[in-house]
N, C-alpha and C positions, 0 to 999 in steps of 0.2 A: 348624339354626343352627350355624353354623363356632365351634369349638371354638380357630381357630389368635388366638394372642399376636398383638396389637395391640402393633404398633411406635411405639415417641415419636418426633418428630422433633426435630434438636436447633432452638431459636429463632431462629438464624441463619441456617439452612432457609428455615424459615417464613418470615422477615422478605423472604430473599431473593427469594422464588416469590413471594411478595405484588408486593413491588415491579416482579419483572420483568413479570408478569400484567399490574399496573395500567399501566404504562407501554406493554406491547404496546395496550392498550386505550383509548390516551388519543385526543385528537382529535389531529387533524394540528396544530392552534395552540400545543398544550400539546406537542406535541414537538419544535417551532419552539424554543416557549421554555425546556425541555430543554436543547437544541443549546445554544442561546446561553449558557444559566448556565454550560455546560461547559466552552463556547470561553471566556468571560469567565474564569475560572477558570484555565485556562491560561494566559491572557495576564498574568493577575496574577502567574500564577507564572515569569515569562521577564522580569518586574522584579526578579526575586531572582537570575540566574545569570547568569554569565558569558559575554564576548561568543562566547569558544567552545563552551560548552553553549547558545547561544542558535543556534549553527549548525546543531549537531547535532542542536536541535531541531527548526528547520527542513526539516533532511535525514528526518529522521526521519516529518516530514508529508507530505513528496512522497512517499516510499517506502512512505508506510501505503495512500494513493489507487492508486498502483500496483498493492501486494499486494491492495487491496479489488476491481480490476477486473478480475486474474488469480482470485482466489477468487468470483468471478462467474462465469467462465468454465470452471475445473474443479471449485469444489464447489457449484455448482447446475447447470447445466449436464452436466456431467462430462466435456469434452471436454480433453486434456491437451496443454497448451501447455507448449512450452520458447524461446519464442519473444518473450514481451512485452519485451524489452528493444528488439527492433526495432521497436515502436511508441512506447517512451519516447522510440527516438532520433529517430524521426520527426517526433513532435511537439517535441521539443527544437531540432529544428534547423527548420521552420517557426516556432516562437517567438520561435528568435535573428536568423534572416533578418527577419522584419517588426521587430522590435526595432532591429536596425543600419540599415534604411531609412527607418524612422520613428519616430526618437525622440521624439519629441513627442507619439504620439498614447496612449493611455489605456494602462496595461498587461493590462486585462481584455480587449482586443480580440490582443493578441498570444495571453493565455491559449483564447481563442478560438476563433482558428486552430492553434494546440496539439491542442485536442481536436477541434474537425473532420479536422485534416488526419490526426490517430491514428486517427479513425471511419473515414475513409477504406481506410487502408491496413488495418484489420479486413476492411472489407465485400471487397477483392482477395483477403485471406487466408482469409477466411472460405469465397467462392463454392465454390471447390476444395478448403477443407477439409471440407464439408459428406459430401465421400464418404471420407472416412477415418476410422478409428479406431483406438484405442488406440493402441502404438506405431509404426503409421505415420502417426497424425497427430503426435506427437510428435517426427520425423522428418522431417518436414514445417517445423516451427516451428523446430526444431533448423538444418535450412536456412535459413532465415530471419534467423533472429539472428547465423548465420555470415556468410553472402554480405552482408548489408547494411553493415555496419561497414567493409568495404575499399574498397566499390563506391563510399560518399561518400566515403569517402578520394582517391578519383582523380578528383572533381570541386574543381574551382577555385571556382565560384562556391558553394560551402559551405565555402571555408578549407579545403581541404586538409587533409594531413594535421598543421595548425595550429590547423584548428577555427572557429571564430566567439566572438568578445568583443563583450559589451554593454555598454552603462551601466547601473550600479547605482541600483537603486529612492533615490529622494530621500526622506528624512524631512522632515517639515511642521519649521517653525521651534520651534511650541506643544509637538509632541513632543521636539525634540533639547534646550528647556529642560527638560521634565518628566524625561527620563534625567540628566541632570545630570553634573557631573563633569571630568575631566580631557581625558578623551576622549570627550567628550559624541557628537562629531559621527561618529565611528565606530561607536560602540557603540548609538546611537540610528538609524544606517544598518543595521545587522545587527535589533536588536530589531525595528525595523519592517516588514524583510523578513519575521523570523518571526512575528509579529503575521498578516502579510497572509497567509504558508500557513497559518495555522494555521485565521483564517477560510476559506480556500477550501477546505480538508480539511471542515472543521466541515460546508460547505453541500453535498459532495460524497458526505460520508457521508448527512446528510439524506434527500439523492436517494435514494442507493442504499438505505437505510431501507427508503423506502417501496416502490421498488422490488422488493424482495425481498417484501413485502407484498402485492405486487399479483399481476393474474391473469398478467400477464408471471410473473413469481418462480417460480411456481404451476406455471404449464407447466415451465420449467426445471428444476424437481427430477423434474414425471413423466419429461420427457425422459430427464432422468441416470438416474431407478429403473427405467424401463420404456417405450421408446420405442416397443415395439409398441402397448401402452395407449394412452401421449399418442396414437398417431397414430388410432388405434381410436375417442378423444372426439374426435376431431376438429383436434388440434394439427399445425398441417406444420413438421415433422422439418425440412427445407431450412431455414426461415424459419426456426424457433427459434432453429438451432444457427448461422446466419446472426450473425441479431441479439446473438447471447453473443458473436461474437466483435465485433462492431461497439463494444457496450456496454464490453466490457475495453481494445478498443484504447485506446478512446475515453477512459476512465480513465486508462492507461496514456500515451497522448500528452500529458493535461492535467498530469500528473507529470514530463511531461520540458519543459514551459512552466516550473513551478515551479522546476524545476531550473535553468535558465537562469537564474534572477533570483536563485536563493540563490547559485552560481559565478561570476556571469557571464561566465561560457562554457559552450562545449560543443566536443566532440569526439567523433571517430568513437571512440577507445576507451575510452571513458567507459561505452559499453553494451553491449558485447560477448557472448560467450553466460556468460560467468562471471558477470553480471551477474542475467542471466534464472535462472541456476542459483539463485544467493543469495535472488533472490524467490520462487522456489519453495520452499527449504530455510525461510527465515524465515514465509512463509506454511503452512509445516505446523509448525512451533513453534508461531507464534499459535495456528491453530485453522482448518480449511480452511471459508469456507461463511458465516464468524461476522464482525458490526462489530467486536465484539470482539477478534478474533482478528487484524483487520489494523492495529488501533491496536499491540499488540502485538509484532506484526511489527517495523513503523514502530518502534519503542523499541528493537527487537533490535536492529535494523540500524544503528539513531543513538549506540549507550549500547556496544556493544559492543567496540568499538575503541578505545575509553579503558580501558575494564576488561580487555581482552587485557594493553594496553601494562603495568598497571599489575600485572599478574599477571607478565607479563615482569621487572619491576622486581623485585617480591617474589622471586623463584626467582634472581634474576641473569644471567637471560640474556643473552647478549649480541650484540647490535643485528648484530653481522656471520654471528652463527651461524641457521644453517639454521632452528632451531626458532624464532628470532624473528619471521621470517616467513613462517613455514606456521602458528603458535599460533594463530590465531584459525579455521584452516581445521580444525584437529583440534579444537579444542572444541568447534565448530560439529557437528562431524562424531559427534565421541562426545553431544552432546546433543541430538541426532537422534534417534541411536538409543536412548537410552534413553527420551525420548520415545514414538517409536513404541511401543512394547514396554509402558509403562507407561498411556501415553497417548493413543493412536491419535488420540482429538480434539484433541490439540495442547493448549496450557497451562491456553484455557478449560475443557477438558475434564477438567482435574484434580479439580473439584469433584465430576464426578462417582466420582471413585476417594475423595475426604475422606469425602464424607457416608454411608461406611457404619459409618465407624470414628466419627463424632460422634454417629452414631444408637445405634453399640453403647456409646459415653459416657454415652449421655444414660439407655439401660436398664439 
């Protein structure tokens, strides 16, 4: 009989592991309705803010389905892309083209063709990525997200280097009374955009849920731990790492559909590789792999550019000087790295650096 000291856990542990247990555990209906209390929860809370935090909320939901389709593709998978900005702009500019030729018809069928046409341009990127690794597939993608952005720039039938402009999503008459107000009919135009990503995120994550649950998910980690394995049970290697990138684009395109409707516009340099870099950087903040970790992100990315500015204020900086507009790159950049170093699982992974010092609270 072991002689070694039985450690406490502290209750908030406990409570935690319970919860998340029961919930991996629940039936598909009960995480249905999960989703929904949460999404609902949200939406109540984007009654309470401002029509400009109601934007950034928005931005912040296309950008989390993005970071969740890239974290599909490098942390299950393992395969390292620097390139999903070329599939956001893909589907962004498929979403603005059917948008400006058919106003009229549904905006689900624009989002539609967003993410097929981002599936698309995976399954091109993917065939030939299938023989590369580590930094020459990143090299690869790196390509990608450069050459794309000039190439539509020199086509006319996608606006030029002007872009494409849409009509913005109409709010229902019932809504723009329930926002109330002075500027009802704007701020009820913005809320109801963000209402609608914020469900399309909610039903996006859903997928991906269960996705990452299934025998697809399953293969993707043996793939990333041990490709000789996966292909040894019987997994093809081609196909897998195919479909990761099919599945991210595809994510990735439906995010740059969103995007159209929260700007409405789009432009070639709206995605450029600085773009792909920032979902990378904000998806290892979150947490590479985790729902978690790409809601996260998604908040990095929405929240953090008020809180630069407002940090610029406090210090005095001023709006013409150099550090005005590199500050949000160097903070980015120093809590990176303290992250990594602290953190390697990104923010969700903090908990695991707390619970030794709550456990040595709790003895």
């Amino acid at each position: 009989m072991s002689d070694a000291p039985v450690t406490k856990r502290h209750p908030l542990i406990k409570l935690w592991r319970t919860l998340r247990r029961q919930f991996v555990n629940l039936p598909t209906t009960s995480r249905i309705a999960g989703v929904l209390l949460l999404t609902l929860v949200a939406i109540v809370i984007s009654f309470f803010l401002s029509q400009q935090q109601n934007g950034l909320m928005a931005q912040g939901g296309a950008v989390a389905i993005a970071v969740l389709g890239l974290s599909w593709l490098t942390g299950l998978s393992g395969q390292i892309s620097v390139g999903n900005s070329g599939f956001v702009l893909v589907g962004g500019f498929a979403g603005a083209l059917w948008a400006e030729h058919h106003t009229k018809s549904p905006v689900i069928i624009s989002l539609l063709l967003a993410t097929v046409m981002g599936a698309v341009a995976g399954l091109i990127m993917g065939i030939p990525g299938t023989r590369l690794r580590g930094p020459y597939l990143a090299g690869f993608t790196i390509a990608f997200a450069t050459v794309l952005p000039p190439f539509i720039s020199t086509l006319s039938s996608l606006g030029g280097s002007g872009g494409i402009f849409i009509t913005p999503l109409t709010a229902p008459s019932w809504f723009i009374s329930l926002v109330g107000g002075p500027y009802a009919q704007s701020d009820a135009t913005v809320q109801w955009t963000t209402d609608f990503v914020l469900v399309v995120a909610a039903i996006a994550f859903f997928f991906m849920g269960n996705l990452m649950r299934s025998k697809t998910g399953r293969s993707m980690r043996l793939v990333r731990d041990n490709d000789v394995a996966a292909e040894l049970v019987g997994v093809n290697l081609p196909r897998a790492r195919t479909l990761a990138f099919v599945i991210s684009a595809a994510y990735s395109g439906l995010a740059g559909g969103l995007y159209i409707l929260i700007n409405q516009s789009i432009n070639y340099q709206s995605f450029g590789l600085g773009f792909s870099i920032t979902l990378l950087t904000v998806m290892v903040l979150g947490g590479i792999g985790t729902l978690s970790g790409a809601v996260i992100a998604g908040i990095i990315f929405a929240f953090s550019g008020p809180a630069v500015g407002h940090l610029n204020t406090l210090l005095h900086i001023s709006p013409t000087s150099g550090w005005y507009s590199q500050m949000q790159l160097i903070i980015f950049g120093i809590v990176l790295i303290v992250t990594m170093i602290t953190a390697p699982r990104g923010l969700v992974g903090i908990t695991a650096k707390i619970r030794p010092l709550l456990q040595r609270s709790r003895s």
